[in-house]
MDTraj code that builds the backbone (N, CA, C; nanometers):
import mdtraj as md
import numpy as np

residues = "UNK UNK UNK UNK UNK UNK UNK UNK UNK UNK UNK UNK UNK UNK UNK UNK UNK UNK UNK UNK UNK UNK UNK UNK UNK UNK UNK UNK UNK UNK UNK UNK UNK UNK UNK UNK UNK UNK UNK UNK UNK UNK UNK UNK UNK UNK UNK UNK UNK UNK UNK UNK UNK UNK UNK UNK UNK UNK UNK UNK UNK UNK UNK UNK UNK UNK UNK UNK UNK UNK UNK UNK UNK UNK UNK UNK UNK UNK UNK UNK UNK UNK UNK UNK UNK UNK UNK UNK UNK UNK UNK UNK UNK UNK UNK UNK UNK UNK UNK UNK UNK UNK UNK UNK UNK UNK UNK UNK UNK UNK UNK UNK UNK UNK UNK UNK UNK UNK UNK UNK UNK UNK UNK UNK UNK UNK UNK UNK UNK UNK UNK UNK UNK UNK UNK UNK UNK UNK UNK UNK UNK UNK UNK UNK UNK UNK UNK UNK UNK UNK UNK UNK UNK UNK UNK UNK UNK UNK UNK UNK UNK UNK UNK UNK UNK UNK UNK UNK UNK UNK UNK UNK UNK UNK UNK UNK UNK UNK UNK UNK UNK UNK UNK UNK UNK UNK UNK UNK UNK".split()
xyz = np.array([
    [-1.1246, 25.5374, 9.5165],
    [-1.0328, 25.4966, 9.4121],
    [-1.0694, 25.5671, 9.2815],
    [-1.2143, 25.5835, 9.2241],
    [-1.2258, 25.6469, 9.0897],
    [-1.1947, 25.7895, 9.1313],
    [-1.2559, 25.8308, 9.2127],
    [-1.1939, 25.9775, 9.2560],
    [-1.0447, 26.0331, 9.2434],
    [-0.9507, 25.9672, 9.2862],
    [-0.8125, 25.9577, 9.2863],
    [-0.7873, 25.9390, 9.1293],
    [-0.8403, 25.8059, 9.0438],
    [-0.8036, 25.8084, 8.9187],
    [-0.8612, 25.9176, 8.8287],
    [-0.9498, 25.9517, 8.8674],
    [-1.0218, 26.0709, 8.7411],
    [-0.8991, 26.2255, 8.7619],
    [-0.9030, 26.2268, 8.9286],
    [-0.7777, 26.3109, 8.9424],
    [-0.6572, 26.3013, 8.8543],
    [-0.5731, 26.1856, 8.8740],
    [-0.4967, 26.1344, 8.7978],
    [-0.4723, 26.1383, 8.6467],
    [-0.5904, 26.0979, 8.5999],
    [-0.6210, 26.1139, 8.4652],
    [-0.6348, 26.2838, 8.3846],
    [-0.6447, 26.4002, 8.5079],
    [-0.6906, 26.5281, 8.4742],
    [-0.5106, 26.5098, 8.4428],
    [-0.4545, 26.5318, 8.5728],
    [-0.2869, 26.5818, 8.5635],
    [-0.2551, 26.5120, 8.5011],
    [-0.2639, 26.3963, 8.3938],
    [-0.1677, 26.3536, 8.3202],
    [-0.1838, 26.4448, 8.1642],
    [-0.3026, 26.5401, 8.1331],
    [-0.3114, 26.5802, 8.0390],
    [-0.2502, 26.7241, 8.0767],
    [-0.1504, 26.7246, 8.1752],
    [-0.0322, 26.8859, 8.1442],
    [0.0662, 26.8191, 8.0754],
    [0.1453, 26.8916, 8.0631],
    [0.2717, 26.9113, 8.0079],
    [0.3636, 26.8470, 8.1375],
    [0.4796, 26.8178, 8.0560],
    [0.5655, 26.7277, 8.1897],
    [0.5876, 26.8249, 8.3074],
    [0.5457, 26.7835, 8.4216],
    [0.6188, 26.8407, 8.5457],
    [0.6972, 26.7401, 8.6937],
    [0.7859, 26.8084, 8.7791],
    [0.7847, 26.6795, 8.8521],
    [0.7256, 26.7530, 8.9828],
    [0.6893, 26.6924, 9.0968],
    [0.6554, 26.6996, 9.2450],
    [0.7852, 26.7697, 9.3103],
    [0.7642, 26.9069, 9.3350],
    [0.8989, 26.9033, 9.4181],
    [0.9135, 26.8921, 9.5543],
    [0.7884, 26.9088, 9.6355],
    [0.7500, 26.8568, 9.7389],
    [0.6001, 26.8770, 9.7686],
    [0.5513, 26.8081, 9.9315],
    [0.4189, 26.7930, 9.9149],
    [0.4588, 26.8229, 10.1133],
    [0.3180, 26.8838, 10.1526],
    [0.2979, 26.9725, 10.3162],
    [0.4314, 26.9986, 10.3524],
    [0.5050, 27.0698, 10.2499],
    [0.6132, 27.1182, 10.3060],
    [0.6307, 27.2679, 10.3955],
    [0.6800, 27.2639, 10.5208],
    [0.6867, 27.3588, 10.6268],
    [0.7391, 27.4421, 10.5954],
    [0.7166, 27.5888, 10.5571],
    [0.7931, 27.6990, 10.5253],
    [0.7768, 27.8222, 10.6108],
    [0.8748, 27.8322, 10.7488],
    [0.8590, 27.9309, 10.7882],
    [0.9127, 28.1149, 10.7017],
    [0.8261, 28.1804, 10.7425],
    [0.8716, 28.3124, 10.6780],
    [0.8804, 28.4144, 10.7640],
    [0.8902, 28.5332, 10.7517],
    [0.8777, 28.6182, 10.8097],
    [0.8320, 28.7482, 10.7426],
    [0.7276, 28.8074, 10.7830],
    [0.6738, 28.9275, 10.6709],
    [0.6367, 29.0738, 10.8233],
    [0.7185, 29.1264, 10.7038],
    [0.7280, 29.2539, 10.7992],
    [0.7068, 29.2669, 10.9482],
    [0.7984, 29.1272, 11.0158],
    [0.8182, 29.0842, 11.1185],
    [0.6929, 29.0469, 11.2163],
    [0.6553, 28.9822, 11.1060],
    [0.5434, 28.8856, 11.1803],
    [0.6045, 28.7021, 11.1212],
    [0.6265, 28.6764, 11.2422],
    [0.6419, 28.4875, 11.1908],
    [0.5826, 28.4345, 11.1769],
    [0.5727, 28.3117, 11.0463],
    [0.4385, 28.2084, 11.0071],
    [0.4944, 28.0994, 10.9983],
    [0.4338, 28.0263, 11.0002],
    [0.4982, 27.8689, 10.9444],
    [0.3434, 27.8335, 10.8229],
    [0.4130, 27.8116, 10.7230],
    [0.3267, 27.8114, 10.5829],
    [0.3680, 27.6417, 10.5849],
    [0.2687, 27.5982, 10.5605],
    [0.2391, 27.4807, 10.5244],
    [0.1495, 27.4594, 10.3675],
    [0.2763, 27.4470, 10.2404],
    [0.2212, 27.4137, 10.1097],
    [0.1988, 27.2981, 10.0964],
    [0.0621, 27.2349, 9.9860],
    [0.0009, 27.1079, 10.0171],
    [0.0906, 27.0506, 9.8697],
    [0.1632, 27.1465, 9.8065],
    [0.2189, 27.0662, 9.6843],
    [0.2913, 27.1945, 9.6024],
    [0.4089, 27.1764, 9.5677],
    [0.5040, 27.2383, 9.4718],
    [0.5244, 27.1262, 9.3459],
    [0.5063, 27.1995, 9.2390],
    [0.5585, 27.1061, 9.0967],
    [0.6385, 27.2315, 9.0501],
    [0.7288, 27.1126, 8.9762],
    [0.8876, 27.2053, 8.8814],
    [0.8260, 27.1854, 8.7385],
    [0.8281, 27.2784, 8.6624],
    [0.7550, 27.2826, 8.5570],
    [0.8669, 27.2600, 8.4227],
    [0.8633, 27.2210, 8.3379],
    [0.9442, 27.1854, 8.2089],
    [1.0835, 27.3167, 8.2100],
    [0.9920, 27.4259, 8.2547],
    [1.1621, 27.4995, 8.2162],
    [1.1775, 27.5685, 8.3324],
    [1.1503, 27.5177, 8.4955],
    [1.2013, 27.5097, 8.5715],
    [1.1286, 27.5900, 8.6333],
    [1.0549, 27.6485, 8.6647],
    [0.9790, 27.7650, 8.7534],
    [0.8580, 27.6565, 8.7873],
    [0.8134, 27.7161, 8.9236],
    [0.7459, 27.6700, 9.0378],
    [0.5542, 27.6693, 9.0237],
    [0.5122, 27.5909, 9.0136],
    [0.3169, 27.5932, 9.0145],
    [0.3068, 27.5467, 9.1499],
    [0.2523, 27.6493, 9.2239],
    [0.1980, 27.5940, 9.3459],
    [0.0304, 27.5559, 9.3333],
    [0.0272, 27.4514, 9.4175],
    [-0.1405, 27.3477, 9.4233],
    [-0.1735, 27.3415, 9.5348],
    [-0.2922, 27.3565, 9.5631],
    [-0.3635, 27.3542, 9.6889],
    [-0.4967, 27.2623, 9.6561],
    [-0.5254, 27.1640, 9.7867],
    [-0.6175, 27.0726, 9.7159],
    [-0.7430, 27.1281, 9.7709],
    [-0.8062, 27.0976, 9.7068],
    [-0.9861, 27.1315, 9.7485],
    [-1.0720, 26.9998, 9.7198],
    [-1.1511, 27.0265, 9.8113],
    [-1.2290, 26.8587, 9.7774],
    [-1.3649, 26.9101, 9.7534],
    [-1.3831, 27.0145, 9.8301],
    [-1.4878, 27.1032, 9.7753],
    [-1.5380, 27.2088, 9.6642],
    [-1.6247, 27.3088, 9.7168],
    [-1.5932, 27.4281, 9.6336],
    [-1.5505, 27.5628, 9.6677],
    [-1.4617, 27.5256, 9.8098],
    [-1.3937, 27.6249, 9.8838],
    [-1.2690, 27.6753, 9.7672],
    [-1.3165, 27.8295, 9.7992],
    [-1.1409, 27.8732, 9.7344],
    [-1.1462, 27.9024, 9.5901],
    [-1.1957, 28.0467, 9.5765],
    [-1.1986, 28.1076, 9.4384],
    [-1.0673, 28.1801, 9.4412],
    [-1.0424, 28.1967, 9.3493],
    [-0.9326, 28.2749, 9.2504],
    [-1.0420, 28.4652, 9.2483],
    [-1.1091, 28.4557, 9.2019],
    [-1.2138, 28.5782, 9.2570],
    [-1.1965, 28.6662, 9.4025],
    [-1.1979, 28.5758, 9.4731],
    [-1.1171, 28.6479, 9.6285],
    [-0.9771, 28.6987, 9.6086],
    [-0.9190, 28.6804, 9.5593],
    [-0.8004, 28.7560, 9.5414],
    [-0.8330, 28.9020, 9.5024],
    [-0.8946, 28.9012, 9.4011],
    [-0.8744, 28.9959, 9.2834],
    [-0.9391, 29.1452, 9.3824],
    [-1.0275, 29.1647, 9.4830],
    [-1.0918, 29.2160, 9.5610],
    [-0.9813, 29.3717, 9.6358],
    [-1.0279, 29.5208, 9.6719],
    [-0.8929, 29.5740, 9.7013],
    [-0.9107, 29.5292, 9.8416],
    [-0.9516, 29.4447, 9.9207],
    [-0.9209, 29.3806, 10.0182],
    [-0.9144, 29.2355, 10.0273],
    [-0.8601, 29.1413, 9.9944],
    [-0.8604, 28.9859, 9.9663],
    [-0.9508, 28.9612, 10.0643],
    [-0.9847, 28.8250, 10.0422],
    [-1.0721, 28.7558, 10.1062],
    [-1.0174, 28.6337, 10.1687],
    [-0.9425, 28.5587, 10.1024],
    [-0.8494, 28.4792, 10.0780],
    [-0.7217, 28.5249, 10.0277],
    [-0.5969, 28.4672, 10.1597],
    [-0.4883, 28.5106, 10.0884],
    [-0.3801, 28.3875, 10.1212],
    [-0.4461, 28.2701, 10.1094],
    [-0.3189, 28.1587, 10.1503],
    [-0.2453, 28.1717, 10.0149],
    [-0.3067, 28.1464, 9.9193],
    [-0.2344, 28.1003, 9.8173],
    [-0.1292, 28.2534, 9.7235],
    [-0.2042, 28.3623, 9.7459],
    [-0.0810, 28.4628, 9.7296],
    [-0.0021, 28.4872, 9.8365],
    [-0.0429, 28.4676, 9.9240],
    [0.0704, 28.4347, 10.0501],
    [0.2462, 28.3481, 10.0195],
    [0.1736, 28.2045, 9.9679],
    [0.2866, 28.1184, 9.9102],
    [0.3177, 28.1817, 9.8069],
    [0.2758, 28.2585, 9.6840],
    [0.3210, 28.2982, 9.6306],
    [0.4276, 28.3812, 9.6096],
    [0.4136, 28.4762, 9.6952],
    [0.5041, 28.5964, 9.7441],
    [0.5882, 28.6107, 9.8475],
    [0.5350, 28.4761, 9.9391],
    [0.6750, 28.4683, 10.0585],
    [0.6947, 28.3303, 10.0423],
    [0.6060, 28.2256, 10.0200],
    [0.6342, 28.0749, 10.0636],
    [0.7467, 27.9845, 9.9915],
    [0.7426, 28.0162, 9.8424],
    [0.7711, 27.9469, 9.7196],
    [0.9434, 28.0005, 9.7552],
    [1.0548, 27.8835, 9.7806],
    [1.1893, 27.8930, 9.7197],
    [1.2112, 27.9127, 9.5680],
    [1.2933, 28.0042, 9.5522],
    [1.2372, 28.0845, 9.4327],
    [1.4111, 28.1345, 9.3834],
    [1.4331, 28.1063, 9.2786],
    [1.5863, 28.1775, 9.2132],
    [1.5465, 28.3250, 9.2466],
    [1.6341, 28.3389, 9.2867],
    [1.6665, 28.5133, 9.3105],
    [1.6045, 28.5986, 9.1565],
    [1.4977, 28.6464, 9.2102],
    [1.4863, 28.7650, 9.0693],
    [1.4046, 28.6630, 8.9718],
    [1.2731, 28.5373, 9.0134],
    [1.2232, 28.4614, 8.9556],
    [1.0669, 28.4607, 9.0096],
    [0.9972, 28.4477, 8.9979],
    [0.8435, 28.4420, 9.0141],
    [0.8047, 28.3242, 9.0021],
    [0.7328, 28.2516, 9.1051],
    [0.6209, 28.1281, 9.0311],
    [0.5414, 28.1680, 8.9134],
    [0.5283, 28.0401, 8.8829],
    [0.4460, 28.0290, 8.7427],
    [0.2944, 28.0338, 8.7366],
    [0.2678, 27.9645, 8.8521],
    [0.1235, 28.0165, 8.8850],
    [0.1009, 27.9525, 9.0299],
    [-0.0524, 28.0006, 9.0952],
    [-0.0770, 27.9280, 9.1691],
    [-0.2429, 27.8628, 9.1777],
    [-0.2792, 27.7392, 9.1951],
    [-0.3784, 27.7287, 9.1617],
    [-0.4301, 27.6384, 9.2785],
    [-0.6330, 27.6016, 9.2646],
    [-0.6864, 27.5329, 9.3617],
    [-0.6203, 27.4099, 9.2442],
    [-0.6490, 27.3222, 9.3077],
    [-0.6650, 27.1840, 9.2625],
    [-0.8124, 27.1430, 9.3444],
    [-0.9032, 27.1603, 9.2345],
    [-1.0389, 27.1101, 9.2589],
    [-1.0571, 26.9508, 9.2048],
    [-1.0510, 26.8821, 9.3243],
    [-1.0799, 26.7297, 9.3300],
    [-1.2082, 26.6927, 9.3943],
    [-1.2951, 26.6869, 9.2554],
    [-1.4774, 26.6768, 9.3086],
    [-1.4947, 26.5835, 9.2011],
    [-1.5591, 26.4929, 9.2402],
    [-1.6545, 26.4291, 9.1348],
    [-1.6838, 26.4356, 8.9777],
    [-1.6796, 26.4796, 8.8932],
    [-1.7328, 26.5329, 8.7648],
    [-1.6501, 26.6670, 8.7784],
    [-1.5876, 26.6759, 8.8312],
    [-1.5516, 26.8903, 8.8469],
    [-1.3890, 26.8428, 8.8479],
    [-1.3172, 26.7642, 8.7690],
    [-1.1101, 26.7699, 8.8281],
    [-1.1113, 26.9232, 8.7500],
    [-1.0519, 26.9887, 8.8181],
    [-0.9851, 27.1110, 8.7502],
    [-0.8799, 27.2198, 8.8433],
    [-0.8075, 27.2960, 8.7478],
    [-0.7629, 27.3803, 8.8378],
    [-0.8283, 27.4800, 8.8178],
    [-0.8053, 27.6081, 8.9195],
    [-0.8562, 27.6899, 8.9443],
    [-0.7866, 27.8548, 9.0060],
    [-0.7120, 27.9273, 8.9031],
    [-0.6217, 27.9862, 9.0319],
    [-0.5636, 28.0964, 8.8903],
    [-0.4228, 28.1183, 8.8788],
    [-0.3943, 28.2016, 8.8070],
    [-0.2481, 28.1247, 8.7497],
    [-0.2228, 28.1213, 8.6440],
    [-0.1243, 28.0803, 8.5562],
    [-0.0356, 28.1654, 8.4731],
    [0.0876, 28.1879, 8.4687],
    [0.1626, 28.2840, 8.3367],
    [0.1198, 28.2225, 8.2486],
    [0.1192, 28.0907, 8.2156],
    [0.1638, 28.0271, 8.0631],
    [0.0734, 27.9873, 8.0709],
    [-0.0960, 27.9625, 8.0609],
    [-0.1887, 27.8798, 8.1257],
    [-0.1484, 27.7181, 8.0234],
    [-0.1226, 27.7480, 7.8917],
    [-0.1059, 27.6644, 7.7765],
    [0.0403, 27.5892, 7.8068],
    [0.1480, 27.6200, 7.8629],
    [0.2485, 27.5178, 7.9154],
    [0.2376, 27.4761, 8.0289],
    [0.0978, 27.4548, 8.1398],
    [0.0905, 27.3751, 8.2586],
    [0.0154, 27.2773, 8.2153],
    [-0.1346, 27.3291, 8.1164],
    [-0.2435, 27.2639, 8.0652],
    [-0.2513, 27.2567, 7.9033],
    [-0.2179, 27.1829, 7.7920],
    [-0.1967, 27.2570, 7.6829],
    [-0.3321, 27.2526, 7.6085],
    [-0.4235, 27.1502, 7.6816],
    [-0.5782, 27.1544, 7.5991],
    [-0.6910, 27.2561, 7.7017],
    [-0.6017, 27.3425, 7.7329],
    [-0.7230, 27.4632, 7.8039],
    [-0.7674, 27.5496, 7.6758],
    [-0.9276, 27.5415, 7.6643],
    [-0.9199, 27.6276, 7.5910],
    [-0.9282, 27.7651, 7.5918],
    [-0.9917, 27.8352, 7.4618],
    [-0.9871, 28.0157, 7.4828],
    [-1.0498, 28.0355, 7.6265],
    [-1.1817, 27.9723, 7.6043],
    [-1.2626, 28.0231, 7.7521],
    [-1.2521, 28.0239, 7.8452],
    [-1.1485, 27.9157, 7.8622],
    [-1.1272, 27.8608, 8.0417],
    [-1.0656, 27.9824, 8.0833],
    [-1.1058, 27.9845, 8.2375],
    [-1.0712, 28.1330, 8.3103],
    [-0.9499, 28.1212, 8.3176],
    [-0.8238, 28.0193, 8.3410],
    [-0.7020, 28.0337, 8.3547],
    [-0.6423, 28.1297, 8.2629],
    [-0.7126, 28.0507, 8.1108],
    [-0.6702, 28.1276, 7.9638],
    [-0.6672, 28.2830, 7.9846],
    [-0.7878, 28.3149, 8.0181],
    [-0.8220, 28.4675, 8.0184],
    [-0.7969, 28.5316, 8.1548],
    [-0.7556, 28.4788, 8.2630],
    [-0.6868, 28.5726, 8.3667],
    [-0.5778, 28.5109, 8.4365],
    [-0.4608, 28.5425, 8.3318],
    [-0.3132, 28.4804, 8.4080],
    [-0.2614, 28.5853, 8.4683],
    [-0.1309, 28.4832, 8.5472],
    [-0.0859, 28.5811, 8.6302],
    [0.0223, 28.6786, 8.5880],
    [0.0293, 28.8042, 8.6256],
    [0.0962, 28.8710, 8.6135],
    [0.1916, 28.9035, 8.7144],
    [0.2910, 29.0068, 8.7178],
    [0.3846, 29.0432, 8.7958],
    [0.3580, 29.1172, 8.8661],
    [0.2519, 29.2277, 8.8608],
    [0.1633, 29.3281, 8.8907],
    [0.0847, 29.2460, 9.0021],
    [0.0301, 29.0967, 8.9496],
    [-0.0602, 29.1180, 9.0889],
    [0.0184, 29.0747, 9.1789],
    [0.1658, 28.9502, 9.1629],
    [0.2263, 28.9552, 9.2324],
    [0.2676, 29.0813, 9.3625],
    [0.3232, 29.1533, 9.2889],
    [0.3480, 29.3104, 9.3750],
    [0.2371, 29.3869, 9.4287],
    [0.0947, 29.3456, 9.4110],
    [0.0209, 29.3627, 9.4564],
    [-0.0260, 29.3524, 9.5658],
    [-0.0030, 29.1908, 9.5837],
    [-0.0299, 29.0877, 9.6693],
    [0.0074, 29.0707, 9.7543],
    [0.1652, 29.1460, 9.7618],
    [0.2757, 29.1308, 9.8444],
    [0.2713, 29.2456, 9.9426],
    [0.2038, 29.3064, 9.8892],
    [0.1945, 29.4776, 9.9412],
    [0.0871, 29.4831, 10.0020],
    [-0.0323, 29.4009, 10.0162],
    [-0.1737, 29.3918, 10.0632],
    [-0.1230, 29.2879, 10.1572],
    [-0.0391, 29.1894, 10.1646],
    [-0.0309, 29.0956, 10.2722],
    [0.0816, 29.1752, 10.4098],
    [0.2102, 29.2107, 10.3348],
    [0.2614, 29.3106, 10.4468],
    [0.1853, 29.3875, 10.5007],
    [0.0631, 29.4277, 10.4158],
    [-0.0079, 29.5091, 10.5221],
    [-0.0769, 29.5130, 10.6316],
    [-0.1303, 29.3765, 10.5759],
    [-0.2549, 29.3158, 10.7070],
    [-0.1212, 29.2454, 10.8066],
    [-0.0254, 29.2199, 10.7858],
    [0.0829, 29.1476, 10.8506],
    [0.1459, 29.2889, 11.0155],
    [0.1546, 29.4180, 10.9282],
    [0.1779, 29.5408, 10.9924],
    [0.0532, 29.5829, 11.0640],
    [-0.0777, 29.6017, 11.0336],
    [-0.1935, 29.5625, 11.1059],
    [-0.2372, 29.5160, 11.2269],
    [-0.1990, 29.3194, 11.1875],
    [-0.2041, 29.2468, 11.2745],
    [-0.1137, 29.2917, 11.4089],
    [0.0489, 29.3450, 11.3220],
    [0.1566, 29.3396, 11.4907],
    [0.0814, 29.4837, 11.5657],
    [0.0197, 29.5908, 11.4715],
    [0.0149, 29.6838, 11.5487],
    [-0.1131, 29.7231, 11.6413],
    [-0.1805, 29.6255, 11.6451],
    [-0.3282, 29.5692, 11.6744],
    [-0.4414, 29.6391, 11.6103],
    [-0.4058, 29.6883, 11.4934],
    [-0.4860, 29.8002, 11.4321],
    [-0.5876, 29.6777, 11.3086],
    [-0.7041, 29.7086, 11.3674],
    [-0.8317, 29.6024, 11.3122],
    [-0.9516, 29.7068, 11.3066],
    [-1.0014, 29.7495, 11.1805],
    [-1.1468, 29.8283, 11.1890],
    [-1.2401, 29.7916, 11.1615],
    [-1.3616, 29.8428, 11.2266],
    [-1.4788, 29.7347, 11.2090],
    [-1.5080, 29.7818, 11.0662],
    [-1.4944, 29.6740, 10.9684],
    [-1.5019, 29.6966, 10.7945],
    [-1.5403, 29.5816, 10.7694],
    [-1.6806, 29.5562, 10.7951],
    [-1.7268, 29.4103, 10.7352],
    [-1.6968, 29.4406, 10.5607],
    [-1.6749, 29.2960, 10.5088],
    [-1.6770, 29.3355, 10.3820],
    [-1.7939, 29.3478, 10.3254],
    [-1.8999, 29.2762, 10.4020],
    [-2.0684, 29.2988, 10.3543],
    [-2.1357, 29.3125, 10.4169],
    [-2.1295, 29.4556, 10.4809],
    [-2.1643, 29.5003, 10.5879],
    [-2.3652, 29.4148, 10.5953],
    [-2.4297, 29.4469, 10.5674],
    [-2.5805, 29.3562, 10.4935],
    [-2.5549, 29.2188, 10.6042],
    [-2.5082, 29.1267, 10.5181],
    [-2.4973, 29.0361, 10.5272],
    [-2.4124, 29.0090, 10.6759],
    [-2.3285, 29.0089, 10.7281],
    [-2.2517, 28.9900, 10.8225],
    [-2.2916, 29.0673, 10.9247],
    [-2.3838, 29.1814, 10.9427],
    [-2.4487, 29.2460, 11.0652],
    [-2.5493, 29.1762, 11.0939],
    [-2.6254, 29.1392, 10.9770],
    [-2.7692, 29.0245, 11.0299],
    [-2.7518, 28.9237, 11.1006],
    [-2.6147, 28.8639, 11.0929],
    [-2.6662, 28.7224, 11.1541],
    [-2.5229, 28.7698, 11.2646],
    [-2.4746, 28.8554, 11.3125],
    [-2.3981, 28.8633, 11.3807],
    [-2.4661, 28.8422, 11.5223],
    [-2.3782, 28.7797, 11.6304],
    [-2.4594, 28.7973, 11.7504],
    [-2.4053, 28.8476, 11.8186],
    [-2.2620, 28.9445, 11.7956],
    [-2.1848, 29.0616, 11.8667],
    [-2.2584, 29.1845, 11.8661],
    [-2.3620, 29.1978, 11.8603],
    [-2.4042, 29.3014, 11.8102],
    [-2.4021, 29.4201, 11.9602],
    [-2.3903, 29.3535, 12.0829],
    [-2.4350, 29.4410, 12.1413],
    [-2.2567, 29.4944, 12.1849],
    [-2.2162, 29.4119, 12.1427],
    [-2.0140, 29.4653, 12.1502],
    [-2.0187, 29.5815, 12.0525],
    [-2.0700, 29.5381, 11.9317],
    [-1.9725, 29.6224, 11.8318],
    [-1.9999, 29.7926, 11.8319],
    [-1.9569, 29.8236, 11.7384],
    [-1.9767, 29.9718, 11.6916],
    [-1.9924, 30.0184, 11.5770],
    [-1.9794, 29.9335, 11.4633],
    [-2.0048, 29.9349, 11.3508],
    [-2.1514, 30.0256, 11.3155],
    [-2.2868, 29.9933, 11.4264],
    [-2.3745, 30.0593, 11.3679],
    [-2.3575, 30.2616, 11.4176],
    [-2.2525, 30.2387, 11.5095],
    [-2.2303, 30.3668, 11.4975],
    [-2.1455, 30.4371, 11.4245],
    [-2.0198, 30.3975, 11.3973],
    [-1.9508, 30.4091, 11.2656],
    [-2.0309, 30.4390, 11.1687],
    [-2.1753, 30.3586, 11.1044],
    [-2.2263, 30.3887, 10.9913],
    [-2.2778, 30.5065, 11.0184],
    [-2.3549, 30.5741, 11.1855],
    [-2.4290, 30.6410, 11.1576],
    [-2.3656, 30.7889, 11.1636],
    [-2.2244, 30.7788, 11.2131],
    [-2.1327, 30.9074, 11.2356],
    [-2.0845, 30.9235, 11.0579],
    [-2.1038, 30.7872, 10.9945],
    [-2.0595, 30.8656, 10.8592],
    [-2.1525, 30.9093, 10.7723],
    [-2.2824, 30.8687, 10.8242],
    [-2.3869, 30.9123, 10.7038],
    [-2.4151, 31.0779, 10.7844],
    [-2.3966, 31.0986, 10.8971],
    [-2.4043, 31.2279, 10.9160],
    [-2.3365, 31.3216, 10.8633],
    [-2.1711, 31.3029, 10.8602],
    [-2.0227, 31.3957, 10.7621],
    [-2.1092, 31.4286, 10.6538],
    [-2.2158, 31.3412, 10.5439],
    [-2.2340, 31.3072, 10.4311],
    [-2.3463, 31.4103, 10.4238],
])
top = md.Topology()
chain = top.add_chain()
for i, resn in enumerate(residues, 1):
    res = top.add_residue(resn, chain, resSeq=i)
    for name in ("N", "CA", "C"):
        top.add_atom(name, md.element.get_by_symbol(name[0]), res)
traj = md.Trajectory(xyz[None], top)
């Protein structure tokens, strides 16, 4: 119950918005691959454009994984760019975690207006200083068709993103090829 109210108490300090729906089923289709997107929450914002919320109870789910030239995470630019019912020729407004922890209510994600969702964010808060743009939109959209064209064409390369880290504790090791990949490229070199 205090959990829920401290929540409560965070979202009542935005600016008016209403619920426009909550685990709503959105099938799509991206460069003819089919999904069924399941958003955990849409709000209509004062002058009508879309904040998508995703809940976290943890500390799963940076806004940082996006920004990467290979995402790490891509649910939430996913909804962004295919999920969100959207006026023709209109963009969401942002999309963010909804971090519901203990001492931690906050969002977490990327905002146009960060100051008309939240109006007491201040200079520092990361929303303030990295909103969203249209750019990463088209970005986003163009990095997800891709892995989408990828996926149909079964084209997957062994590209750990940390290579270090993810070869050590791998226990495919005697499948993969990755350590030959590294060693055919340090030879070219």
């Amino acid at each position: 119950v205090r959990l829920v109210t401290d929540w409560l108490m965070y979202e009542a300090t935005r600016r008016n918005f209403t619920v426009s729906g909550t685990e709503q089923k959105t099938p799509v289709i991206i460069a003819g691959l089919s999904l069924d997107l399941r958003l955990d929450r849409q709000d209509v914002l004062e002058d009508g454009s879309v904040l998508i919320v995703d809940y976290k109870t943890g500390s799963n789910g940076t806004p940082g994984q996006w920004a990467t030239t290979r995402p790490e995470d891509v649910q939430l630019p996913l909804y962004a760019t295919f999920g969100v019912d959207q006026v023709p020729g209109s963009n969401p407004s942002g999309l963010v975690f909804a971090r519901v922890k203990a001492g931690e209510m906050e969002f977490a994600g990327r905002l146009r207006n960060p100051l008309q969702v939240l109006p007491a964010a201040g200079k520092s808060s990361s929303l303030v200083k990295n909103p969203l743009t249209d750019d990463q939109l088209v970005d986003w959209k163009f990095q997800i068709e891709k892995l989408a064209l990828d996926f149909l064409n079964g084209h997957e390369d062994l590209n750990p993103r940390d290579i270090q880290d993810t070869c050590e504790n791998c226990k495919l090791s005697a499948l993969c090829r990755i350590k030959e990949r590294r060693d055919r490229l340090s030879a070219k070199t």
